[in-house]
N, C-alpha and C positions, 0 to 999 in steps of 0.2 A: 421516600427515596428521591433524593432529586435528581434532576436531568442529568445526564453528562454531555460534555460536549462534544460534538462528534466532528468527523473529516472524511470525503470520498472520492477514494478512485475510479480515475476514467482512462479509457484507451482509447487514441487517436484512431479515426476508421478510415477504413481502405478501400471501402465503395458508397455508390450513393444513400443504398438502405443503408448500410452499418451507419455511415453521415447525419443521417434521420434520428438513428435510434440515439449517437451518442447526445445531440441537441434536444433532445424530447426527455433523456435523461437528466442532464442541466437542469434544464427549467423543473422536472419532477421536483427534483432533491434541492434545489436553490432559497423554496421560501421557508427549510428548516434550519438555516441559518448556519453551515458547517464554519469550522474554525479556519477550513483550509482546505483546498482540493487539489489531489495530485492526476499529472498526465505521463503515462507508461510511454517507455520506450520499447519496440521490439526485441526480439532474439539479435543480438547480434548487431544494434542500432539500427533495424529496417526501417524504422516509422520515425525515424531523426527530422524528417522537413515535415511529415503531419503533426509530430509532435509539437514540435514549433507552430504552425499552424493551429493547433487546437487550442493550446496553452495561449498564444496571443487573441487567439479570437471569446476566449472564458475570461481571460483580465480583462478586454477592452468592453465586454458587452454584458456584463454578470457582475454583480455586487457581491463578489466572493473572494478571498485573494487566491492564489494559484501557485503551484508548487510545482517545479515539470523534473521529471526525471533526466541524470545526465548519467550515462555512464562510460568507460575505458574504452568499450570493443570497436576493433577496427576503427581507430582514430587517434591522432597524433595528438600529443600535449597541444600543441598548438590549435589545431582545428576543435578539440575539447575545450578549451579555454577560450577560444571566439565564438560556440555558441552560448558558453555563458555570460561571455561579457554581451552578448545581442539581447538575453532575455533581461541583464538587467538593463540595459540602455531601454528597453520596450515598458521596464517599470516593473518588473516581475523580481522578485529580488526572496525569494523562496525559493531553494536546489533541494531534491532529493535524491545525495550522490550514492554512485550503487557501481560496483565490479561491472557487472550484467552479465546476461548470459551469452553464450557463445552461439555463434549462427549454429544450424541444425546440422546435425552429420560432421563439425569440426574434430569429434573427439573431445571437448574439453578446452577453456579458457586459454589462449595464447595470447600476452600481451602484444600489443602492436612494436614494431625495432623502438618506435621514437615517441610511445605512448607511454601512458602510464600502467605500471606495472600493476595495480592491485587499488582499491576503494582507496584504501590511508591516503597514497601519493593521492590520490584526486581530490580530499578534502583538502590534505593539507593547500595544496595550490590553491583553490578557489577561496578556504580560509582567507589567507593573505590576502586577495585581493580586497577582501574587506567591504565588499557589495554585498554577501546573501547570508538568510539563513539557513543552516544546511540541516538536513531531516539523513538519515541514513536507515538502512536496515538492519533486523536484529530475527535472531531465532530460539524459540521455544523448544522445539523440538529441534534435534542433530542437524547442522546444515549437512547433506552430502559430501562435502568434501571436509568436514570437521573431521577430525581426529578422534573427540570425545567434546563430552557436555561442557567441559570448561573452556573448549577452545572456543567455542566461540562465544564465550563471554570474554576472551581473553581479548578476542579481535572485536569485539563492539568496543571492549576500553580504548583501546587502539586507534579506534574511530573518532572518538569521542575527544580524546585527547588530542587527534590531530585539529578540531573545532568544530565539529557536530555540535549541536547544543537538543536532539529531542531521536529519538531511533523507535519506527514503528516494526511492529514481528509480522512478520509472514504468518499468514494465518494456522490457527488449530483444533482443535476438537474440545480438547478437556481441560479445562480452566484451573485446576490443580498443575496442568502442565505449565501454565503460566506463571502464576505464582511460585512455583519453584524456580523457573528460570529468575523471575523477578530478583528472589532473595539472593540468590546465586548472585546477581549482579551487585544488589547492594552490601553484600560480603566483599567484592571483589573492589570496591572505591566509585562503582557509577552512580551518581545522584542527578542525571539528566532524567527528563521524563522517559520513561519506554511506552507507547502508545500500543495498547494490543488491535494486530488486525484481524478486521471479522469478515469471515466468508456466507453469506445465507446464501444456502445452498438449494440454487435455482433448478439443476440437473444433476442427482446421487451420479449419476457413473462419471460424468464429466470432471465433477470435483473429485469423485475417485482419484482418475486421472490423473488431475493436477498436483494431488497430495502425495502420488507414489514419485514423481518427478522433482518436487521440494522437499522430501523426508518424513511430510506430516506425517503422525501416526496417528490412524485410523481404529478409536475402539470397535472390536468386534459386532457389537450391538448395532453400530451407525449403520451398516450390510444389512443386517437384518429387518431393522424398524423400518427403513427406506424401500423393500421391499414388498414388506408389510402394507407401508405406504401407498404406491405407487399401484400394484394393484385394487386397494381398495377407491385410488381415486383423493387421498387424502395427502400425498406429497407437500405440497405447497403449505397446506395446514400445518403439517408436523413442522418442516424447516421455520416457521416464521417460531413457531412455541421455544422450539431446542434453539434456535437464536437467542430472541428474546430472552429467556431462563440462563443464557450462558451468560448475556451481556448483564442479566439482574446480579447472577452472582458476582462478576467482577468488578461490579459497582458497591456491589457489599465489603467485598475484598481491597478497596481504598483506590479502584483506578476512577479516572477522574474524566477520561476521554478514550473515544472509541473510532477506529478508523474502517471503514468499508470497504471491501473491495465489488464493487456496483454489478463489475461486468458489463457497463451499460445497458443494466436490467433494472430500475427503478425500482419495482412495483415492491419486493420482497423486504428493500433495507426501508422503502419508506415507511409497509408495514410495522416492522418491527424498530424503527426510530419513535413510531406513535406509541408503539405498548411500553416504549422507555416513557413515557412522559411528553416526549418531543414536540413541540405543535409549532407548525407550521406559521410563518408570518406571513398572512395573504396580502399584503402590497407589494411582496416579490413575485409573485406566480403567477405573471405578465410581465417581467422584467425579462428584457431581452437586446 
């Protein structure tokens, strides 16, 4: 089986330790050579100047390229479209444009009077400008506000066609889930890559969490084996195997690259990038 290529998510941090961990993370994951590394924006754009701050400081001092996330909330066309013409003047010339989510207790996505209304209009715009490559996002299981399974492959074409050229999924559990949405796409005219995102899962309740908040579905088993797990002391063991084991089948199943989402928790994806195959280039891991 050969390697696939891979790509990893990081989140800009909000205090000194978090500062520590996301730099300590970089340098882990950097001598395995990612295709591309993305930087999160908060609920609502909170982290819009660390974001910027993190993403310039991974181009300028890492042999990686860099991807920074932009997205609609609370911000006018204009102020949207001068931090991305900033990151490409900075040489950053990778967007991953996204809705985003809404600040916390809003109720639900309110475009800005004088912003953009929705992901399309934002691709389409920065499209045009004709600086970046744009990454978007895509879903396996139901996004929340989808209507049914076709909608939102209806609205990745829609992305896509606005100038996306690659759309990674929010993460999943069951790799048949995948491939269905996959096919679904290629029935419906998308032939851009869809990169599956992968969650190793560092804390079961946490990811709980976060899966009940994005739609993932959760097989019944995963509850169970995790607390199986956890009491016996074997958590960390189990997540790296059921990673590893998801990401082998979807290498058998014809995808070709894999995207992480880190958490700025190294230890788990770099495990399970090595049971891929993956090794490490050690004249990066002192690049800094």
């Amino acid at each position: 089986m050969p390697a696939p290529k891979v790509s990893f998510e990081f989140f800009p941090p909000q205090s000194l330790d978090a500062s520590f961990r996301l730099w300590e993370t970089v340098q882990a994951l950097a001598p395995l050579k990612p295709e591309f590394v993305s930087v999160t924006y908060g609920a609502g754009g909170t982290t819009r100047k660390l974001t910027h701050e993190a993403v310039e400081t991974i181009h300028n001092h890492y042999q990686m390229p860099v991807a920074a996330h932009l997205t609609c909330v609370d911000a006018t066309r204009e102020d949207t479209l001068k931090i991305a013409h900033s990151y490409a003047d900075a040489g950053v010339s990778q967007l991953v444009a996204l809705r985003g989510d809404p600040p916390k207790g809003s109720g639900g996505f309110c475009a800005h009077p004088e912003g953009f209304a929705n992901s399309v209009e934002l691709i389409e715009a920065l499209a045009e400008t004709g600086r970046f490559t744009l990454r978007v996002g895509a879903y396996p299981d139901r996004h929340p506000e989808a209507r049914d399974d076709q909608a939102d492959v209806a609205y990745l074409k829609r992305k896509i066609e606005a100038g996306a050229t690659s759309a990674i999924t929010q993460f999943f559990f069951d790799v048949e889930t995948f491939f269905r949405f996959r096919d679904r796409c290629v029935k419906a005219g998308i032939d851009a890559p869809i990169i599956p995102g992968i969650l190793p899962i560092d804390n079961w309740a946490k990811v709980a969490k976060f899966a009940a908040g994005c739609g993932a579905v959760i097989p019944a088993e995963l509850h169970e084996s995790f607390a199986r797990a956890e009491r016996d002391g074997r958590a960390d063991l189990l997540s790296t195997s059921l990673c590893a084991e998801m990401c082998s089948d979807l290498i058998d199943g014809g995808v070709e690259e894999l995207h992480f989402y880190t958490l700025n928790k190294p230890r788990l994806t770099r495990d399970v990038c090595h049971a891929l195959g993956i090794t490490p280039d050690v004249s990066l891991q002192k690049v800094a």
